[in-house]
C-alpha positions in Angstrom: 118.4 88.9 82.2 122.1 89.2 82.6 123.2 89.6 86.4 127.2 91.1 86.0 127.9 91.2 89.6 126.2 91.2 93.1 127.9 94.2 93.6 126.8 96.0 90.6 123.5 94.9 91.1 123.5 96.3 94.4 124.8 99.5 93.4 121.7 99.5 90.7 118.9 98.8 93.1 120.1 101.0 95.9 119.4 103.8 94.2 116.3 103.2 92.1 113.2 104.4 93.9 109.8 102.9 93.2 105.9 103.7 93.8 104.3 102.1 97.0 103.7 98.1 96.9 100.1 97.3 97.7 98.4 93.4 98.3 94.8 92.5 98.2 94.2 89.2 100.5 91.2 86.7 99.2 89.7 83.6 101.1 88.1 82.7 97.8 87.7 84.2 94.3 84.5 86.1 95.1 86.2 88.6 96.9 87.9 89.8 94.0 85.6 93.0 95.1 86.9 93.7 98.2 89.5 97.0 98.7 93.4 96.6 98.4 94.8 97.5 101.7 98.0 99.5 100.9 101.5 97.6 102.7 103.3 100.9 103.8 105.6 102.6 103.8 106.5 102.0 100.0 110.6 100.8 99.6 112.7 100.9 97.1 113.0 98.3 95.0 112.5 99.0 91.0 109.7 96.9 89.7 108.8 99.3 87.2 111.1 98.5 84.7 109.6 94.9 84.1 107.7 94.1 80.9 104.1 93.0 81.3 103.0 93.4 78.1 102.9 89.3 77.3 99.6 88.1 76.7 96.2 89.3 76.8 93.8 88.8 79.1 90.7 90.1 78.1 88.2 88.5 81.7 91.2 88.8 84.3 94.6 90.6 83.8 95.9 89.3 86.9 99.2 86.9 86.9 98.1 84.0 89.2 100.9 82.1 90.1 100.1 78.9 92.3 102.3 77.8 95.4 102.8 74.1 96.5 105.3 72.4 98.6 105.7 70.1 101.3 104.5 71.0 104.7 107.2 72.7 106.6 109.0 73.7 103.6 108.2 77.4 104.8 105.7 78.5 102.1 103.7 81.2 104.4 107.4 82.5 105.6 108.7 82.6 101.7 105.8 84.9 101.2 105.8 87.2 103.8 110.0 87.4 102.8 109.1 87.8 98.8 106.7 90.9 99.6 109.3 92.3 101.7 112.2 91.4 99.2 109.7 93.4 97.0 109.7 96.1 99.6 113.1 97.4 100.6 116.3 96.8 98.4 118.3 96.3 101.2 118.2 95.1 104.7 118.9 98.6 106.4 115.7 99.8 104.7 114.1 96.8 106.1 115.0 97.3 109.3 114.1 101.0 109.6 111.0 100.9 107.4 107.5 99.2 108.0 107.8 95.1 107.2 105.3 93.5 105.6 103.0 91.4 107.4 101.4 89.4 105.4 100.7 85.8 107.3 101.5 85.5 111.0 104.7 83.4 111.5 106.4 81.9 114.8 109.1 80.1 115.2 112.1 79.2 117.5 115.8 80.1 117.3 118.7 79.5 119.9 121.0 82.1 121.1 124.1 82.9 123.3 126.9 80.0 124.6 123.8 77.9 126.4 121.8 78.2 123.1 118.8 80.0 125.0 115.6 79.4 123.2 113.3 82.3 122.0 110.2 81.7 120.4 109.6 84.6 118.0 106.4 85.9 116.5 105.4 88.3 113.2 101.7 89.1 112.9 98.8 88.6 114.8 98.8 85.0 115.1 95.7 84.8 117.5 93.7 86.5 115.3 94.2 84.5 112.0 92.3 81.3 111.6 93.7 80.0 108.6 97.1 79.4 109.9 97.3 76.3 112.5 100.6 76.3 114.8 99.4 74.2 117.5 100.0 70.4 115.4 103.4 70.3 114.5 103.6 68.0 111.6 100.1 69.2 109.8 100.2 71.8 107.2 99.9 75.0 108.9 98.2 76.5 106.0 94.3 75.2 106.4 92.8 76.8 103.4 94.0 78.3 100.0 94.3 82.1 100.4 95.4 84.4 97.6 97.9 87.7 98.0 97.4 90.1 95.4 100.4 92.0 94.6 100.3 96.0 92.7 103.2 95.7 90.7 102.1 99.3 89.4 103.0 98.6 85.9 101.6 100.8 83.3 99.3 97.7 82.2 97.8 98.1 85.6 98.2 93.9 86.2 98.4 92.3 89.6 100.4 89.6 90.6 98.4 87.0 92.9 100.7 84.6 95.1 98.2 81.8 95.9 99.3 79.9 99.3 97.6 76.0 99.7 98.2 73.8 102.3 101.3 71.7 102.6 101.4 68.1 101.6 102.8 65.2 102.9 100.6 65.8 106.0 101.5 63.8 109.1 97.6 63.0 108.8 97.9 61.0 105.8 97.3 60.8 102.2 93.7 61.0 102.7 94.2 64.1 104.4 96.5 65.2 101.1 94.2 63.7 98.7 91.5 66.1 100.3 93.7 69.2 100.1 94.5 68.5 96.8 90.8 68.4 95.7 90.4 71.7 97.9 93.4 73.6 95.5 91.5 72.6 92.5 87.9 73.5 93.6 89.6 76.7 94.3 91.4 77.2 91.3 88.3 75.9 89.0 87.5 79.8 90.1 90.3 81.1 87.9 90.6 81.5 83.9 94.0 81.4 83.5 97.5 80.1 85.6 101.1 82.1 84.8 103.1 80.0 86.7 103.2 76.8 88.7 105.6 77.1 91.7 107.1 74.0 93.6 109.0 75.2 96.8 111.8 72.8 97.8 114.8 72.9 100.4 118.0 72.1 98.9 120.2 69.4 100.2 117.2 66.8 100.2 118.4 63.1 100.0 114.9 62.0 98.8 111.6 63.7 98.3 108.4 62.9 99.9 106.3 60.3 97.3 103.2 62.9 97.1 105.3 65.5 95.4 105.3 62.4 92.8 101.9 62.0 93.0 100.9 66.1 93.0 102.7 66.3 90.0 100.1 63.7 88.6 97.0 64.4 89.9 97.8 68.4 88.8 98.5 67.6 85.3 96.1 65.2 84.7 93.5 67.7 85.8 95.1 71.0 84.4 95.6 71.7 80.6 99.0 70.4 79.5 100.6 73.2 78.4 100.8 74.1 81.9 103.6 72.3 82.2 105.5 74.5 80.9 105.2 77.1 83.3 106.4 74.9 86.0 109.0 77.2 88.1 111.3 75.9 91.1 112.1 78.0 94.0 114.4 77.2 96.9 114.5 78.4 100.3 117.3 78.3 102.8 119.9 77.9 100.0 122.9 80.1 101.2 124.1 76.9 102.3 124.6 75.4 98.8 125.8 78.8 97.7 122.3 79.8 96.1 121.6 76.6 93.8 119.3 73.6 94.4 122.2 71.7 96.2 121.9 67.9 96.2 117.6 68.6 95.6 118.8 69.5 91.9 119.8 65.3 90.9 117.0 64.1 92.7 114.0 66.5 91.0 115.7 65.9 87.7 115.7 62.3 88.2 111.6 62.3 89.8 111.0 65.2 86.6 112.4 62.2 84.2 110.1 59.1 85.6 106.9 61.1 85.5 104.4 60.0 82.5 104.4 63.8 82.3 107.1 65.3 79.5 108.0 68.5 79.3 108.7 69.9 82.5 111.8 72.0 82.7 114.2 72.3 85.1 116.6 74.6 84.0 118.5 78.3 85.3 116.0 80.3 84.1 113.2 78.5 85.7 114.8 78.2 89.0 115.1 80.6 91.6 116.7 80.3 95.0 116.5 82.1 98.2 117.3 82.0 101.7 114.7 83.5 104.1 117.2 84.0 107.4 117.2 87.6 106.7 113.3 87.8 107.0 114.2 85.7 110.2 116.5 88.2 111.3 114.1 90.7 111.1 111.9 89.3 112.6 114.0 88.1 115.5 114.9 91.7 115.7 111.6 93.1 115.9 111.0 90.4 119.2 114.4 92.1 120.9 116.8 89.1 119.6 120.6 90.9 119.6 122.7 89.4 116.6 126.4 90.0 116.1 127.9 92.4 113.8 129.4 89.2 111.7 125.8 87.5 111.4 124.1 91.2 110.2 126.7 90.5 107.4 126.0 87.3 106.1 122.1 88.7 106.9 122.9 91.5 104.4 123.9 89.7 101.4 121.3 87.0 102.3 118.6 89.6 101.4 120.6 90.8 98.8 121.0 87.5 96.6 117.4 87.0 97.6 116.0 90.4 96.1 117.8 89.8 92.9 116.0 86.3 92.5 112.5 88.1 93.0 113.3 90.5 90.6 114.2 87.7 88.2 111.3 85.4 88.8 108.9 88.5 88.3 110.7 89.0 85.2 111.0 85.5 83.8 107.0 85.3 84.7 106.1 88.9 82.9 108.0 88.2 79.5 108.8 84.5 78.9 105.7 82.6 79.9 102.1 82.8 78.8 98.9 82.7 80.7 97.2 78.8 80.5 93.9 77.5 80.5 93.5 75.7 83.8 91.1 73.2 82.9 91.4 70.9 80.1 89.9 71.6 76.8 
């Protein structure tokens, strides 16, 4: 996919309209069953014109795309952002239209000359057991939970987003060793992975030893070829002008030491984001007044960040193949 200009790009997905987005949310496989509850209203972003046609899947036709990353990294929050990037084109539609809740989020943010403190919320937070915001430190996340995304394609396939808890718990590695083993019980309930998906911030000067270790444990577990459908995304990344920053040298040089070969790291497995926009929607929604200058850099925030979800729905849909998860 060749991206000519932010501004062209904008001009192209501003005025594309597309058919309602609708998720399905699991606990576990065996609710595959259950009814999709429709995300309304519908926006306006273009998914239509992606290519699903890839593969065949004759038990499930369902792109399963796994999520890890470090507690704190902001997994739930890149989530609940990516089905609203998926949502509204712009910003404007997001803030006049219905946002996506997805996975109750809180957090803080300062205000005003005497930096005020507000703590924010999006969701029902007292009413979801899976998410735990009361130990900072401890993955948030408790249990694997799937999202299942309608791309309405003409193939009729689903994309499922499937959250796990966070490692490099402040518990321990025992207490990462036993949510590894929980992510692959759970995924032993699948056929078939599309993608792998590591979430980094950029700008790290070292990363935490387990991502080391999850990289080992998963591959030695998973069929090989998996490997290559490793994908890299990156959250709060306006600040290094929408790359991997200083995280890029650093997973290269971790990607090179591993016993595993064959991992890419490359442009068009790599997708960056910044989720302040979500933020500033949701800061919105609590009453939080932001400055004309800050809705700005807000606007082309979710901009740059809806292209990249675009992309990384397209890269998934026509240049990688479904795997085997378990090893032959």
């Amino acid at each position: 996919m060749v991206l000519s200009s932010v501004k062209d790009i904008y001009e192209d997905i501003t005025h594309q309209p597309s058919p309602p987005l609708t998720t399905t949310i699991e606990t576990s496989p065996s609710s595959f069953t259950q009814p999709e509850v429709p995300i309304l209203p519908s926006g306006d972003t273009d998914i239509s014109s992606v290519t699903l046609a890839v593969t065949s899947m004759a038990i499930d036709d369902t792109i399963n795309i796994l999520l890890l990353g470090e507690t704190g990294v902001g997994k739930s929050t890149f989530i609940n952002a990516f089905a609203n990037y998926l949502t509204f084109n712009t910003l404007e539609e997001a803030e006049i239209g219905q946002r996506v809740v997805l996975i109750p989020v809180s957090f803080m943010i300062t205000m005003g000359d005497n930096f005020e403190e507000h703590i924010v919320k999006f969701g029902d937070i007292d009413d979801l057991n899976n998410e735990d915001f009361n130990h900072p430190g401890q993955s948030v996340t408790q249990h694997c939970k799937s999202y299942i995304f309608n791309l309405n394609d003409s193939d009729r396939r689903k994309l499922r987003i499937i959250d796990t808890p966070g490692f490099g718990d402040t518990r321990g590695i025992e207490q990462d060793d036993r949510n590894m083993e929980h992510i692959l019980e759970y995924l032993s309930n699948f056929t078939h992975l599309n993608a792998i998906c590591f979430l980094f911030k950029p700008n790290e000067s070292k990363l935490n030893i387990y991502y080391r270790l999850c990289f080992t444990r998963l591959f030695s577990l998973l069929h090989q070829n998996n490997v290559n459908n490793v994908i890299f995304c990156f959250t709060n990344s306006r600040s290094t002008f929408y790359t991997p920053g200083d995280s890029g040298p650093i997973l290269k040089r971790m990607l090179t030491s591993l016993s595993i070969s064959g991992v890419p790291f490359n442009k068009k497995n790599t997708f960056c984001f910044d989720s302040e926009s979500f933020r500033y929607l949701v800061a919105l929604q609590n009453g939080i007044q932001f400055s004309d200058l800050d809705k700005q850099e807000y606007v082309m925030s979710w901009i740059k960040s809806v292209i990249d979800a675009k992309r990384l729905i397209q890269y998934i849909c026509k240049e990688l193949t479904d795997r085997c998860i378990q090893q032959e």
